[in-house]
N, C-alpha and C positions, 0 to 999 in steps of 0.2 A: 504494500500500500504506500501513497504518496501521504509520508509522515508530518511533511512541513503543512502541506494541505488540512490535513485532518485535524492538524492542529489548531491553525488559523480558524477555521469552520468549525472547531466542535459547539459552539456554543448554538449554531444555526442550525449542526445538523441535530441537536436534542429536541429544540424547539420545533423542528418539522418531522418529527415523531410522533405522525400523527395518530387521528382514532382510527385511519387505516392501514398505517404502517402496523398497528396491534395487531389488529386485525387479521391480515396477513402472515404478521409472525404466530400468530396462537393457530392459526388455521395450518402452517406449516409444523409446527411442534405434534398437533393433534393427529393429520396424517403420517406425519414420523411414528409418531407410539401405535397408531392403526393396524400400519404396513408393517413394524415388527412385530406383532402379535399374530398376523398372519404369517411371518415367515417371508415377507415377499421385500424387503425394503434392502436394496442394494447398497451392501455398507463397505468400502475399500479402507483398507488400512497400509500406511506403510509401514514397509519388509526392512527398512533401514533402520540400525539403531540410533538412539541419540547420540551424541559427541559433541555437541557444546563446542563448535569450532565453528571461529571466522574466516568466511570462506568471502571470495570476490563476487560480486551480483549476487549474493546469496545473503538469507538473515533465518532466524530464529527465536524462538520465544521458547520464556524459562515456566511455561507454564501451557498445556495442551491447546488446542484450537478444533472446531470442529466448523466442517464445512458444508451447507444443504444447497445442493445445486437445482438452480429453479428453468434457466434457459442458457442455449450456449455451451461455453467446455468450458473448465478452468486445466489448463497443462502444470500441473507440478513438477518440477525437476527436482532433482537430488543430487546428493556428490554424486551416486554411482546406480540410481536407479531413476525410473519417473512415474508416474501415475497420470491418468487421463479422467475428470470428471464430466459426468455426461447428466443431462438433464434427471432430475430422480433420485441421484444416488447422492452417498453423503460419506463423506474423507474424514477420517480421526487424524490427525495431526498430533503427535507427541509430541512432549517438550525437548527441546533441545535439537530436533535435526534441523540442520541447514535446508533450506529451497527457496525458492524464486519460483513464479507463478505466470504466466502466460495466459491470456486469453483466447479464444475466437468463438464469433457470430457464424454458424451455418444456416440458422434460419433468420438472421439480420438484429437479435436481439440477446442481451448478458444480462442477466441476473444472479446472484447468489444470496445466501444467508449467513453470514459467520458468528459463530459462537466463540466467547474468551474467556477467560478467569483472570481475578486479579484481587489481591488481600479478600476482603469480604465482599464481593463483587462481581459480577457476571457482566459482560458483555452482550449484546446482539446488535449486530449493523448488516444492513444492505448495502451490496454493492455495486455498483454499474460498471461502466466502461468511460475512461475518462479520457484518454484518447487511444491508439489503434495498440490494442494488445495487451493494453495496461488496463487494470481494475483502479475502483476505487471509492473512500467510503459514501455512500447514498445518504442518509441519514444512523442516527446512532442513540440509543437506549443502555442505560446502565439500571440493575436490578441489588436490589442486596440480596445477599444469600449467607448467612451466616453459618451453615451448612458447605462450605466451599471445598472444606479438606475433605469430607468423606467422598464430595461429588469427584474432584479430581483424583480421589483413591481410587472409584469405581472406574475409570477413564484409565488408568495405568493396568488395573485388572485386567480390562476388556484390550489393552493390545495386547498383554502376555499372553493371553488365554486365545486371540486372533492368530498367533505368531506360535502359539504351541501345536503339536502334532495328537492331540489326545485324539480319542474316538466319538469325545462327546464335547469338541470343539465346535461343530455349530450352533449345537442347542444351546451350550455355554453363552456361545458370541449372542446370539439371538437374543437370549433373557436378560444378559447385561444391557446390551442396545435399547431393548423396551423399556429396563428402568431408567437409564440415563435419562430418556425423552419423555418419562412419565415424570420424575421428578424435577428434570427442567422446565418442562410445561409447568408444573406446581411451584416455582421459586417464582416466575415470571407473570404470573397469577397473582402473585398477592408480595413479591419480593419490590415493589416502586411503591410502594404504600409508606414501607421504612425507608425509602432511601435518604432523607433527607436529615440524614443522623450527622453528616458531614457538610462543611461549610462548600458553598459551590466551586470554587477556585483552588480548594485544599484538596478536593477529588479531584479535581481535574490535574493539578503537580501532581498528585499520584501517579495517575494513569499518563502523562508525559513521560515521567519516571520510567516507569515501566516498558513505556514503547519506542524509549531512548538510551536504556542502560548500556548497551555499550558503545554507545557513543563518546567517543573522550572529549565534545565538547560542549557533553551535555555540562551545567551548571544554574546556579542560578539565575544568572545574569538571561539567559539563554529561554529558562524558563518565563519567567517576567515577560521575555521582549513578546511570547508566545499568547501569555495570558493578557498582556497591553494593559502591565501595571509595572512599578518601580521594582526593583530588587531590595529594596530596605522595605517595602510593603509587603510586599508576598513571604519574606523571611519572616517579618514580626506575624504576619498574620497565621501562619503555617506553627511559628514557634505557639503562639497563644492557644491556636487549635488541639497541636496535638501535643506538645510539651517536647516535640523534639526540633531540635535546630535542621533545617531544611540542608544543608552542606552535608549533615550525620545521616541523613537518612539518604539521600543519595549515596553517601558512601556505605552504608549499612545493607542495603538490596543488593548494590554490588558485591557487597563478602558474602550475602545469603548465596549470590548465582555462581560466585567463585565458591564455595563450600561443595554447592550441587555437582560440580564440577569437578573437583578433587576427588567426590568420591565416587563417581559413576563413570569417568573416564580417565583415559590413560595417559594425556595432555600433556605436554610439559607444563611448569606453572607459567613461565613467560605467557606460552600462548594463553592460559588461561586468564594472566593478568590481564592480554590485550581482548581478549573475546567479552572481559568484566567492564569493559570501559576505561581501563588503565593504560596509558605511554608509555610509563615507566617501572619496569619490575619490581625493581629495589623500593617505589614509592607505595606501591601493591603490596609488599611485604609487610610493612609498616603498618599499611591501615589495616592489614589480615590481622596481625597481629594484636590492633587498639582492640580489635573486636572480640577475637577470641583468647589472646591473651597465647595463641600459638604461630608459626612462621608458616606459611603456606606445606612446604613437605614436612616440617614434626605434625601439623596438621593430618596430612594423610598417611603419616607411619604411626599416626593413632589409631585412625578407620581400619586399617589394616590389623593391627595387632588385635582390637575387638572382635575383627572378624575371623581371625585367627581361633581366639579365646572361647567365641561361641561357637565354634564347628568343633573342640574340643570338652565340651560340654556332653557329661552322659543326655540318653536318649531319656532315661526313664531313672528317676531315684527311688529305688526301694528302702523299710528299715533298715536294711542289712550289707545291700550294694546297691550297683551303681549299674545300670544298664548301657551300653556301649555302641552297640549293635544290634540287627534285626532278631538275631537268633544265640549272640550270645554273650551273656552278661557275664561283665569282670569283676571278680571278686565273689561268684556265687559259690557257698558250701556245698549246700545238698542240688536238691531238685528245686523247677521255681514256685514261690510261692506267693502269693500277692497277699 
């Protein structure tokens, strides 16, 4: 998506969210949940893992994406694979893999649906075609959903479980899908009633944050010019809101997405500093450090070691021993006995 745009625009495109834009989207959620209860709703997932790397004409987001194709294709590339969305069907997007997105009109018209997460907060925007090939956002709706983690828990399940080889892999995929979109329909039902728990401008640096983290020249200054207010306003008013200084909390997401990063791929930390929003290594270490109080690799020779420590963990503790294995326990006397 064209970020500088969306930016500029967010406050027009909420306001032209209309009572038919709802409309449309409840009516799109409804046949989502419909068509997977019949079995019939064509859901693509990519086959590529996350890797949290910055690639050229390519981005990523540290938090899932879901995509309801309405008219038109949407082309996904990937490092090393691609996907094709076709009217109907609907793309899981995981967090962290690289792609760039492509359009085209074979019957003259682009439409999509995209679903986002972010802190306590759901996304949904339309999107068109803003010039030849390129998407971008239509108008845009944010929801509270205070339930965010379990929802993008169930979205991690449903690829593992898409990407595994069981024999009860579709009915699996099937009954995840139906609740994902039964319980999204229900967040977005009655989830804009609370939203306004946050001040308008304080959500909106959020969600910049978010869709600029590794940007190194995301900042304050940067955000203000977006919002078309001072940078000594937007701080004090961000600091009063939420009790944290707006410089910490940009640097703070960045160690969360560096953290995600350390421990789910193989990265160097350099790369990782620069994928976080970071220039400079050494300056990445630093702030890893204020945060967690560890250097980016003691950092992940701690993940490691825990993961170490829990694969050596008996299976089962009996009074007596210690279970080891499927069939056989260390340290048993006689016969087993529970």
């Amino acid at each position: 998506m064209n970020d500088s745009k969306a930016g500029r625009n967010l406050l027009k495109f909420r306001r032209n969210f209309s009572d038919n834009h709802k409309a449309e989207m409840h009516g799109l959620l409804e046949e989502c949940v419909q068509r997977s209860m019949k079995g019939i709703l064509r859901t693509k997932f990519v086959t590529e893992s996350s890797s949290f790397e910055k690639l050229p004409q390519m981005h990523y987001h540290f938090n899932p994406e879901v995509f309801v194709q309405q008219e038109g294709i949407t082309e996904f590339q990937f490092p090393k694979d691609q996907l094709v969305l076709k009217p109907g069907e609907v793309c899981i997007l995981p967090a962290g893999v690289p792609h760039k997105e492509r359009i085209s009109k074979p019957d003259g018209q682009f439409r999509n649906m995209v679903v986002g997460f972010y802190h306590d907060t759901i996304s949904v925007h339309f999107a068109n075609e803003v010039s030849p090939g390129k998407p971008d956002i239509e108008v845009i709706e944010f929801f509270y959903a205070p339930d965010i983690e379990q929802i993008k828990s169930l979205m991690n399940l449903l690829v593992q479980v898409a990407r595994s080889e069981s024999l009860a892999r579709e009915a699996a995929t099937r009954g995840l899908v139906m609740a994902f979109f039964s319980l999204l329909q229900n967040l977005v039902a009655h989830g804009s009633e609370n939203f306004n728990t946050e001040a308008g401008k304080v959500f909106q640096t959020k969600w910049f944050v978010r869709e600029q983290i590794s940007n190194p020249k995301l900042s304050v200054k940067s955000l203000a010019e977006r919002l078309q207010c001072s940078a000594d306003y937007l701080s004090h008013l961000f600091h009063c809101t939420t009790g944290e200084k707006l410089v910490s909390y940009i640097q703070r997401k960045r160690i969360e997405g560096a953290k995600l990063a350390l421990e789910a791929t193989p990265l160097y930390v350099s790369e990782i500093a620069w994928s976080s929003g970071f220039s400079d290594p050494a300056y990445f270490a630093r702030v890893f450090r204020k945060f967690t109080g560890e250097t980016p690799q003691s950092y992940r020779e701690m993940l490691e070691k825990k993961r170490h420590m829990t694969d050596s963990r008996p299976k089962t503790v009996y009074h007596d021993r210690d279970d080891f294995s499927m069939g056989k326990p260390h340290g048993a006397k006689n016969s087993l006995t529970c």
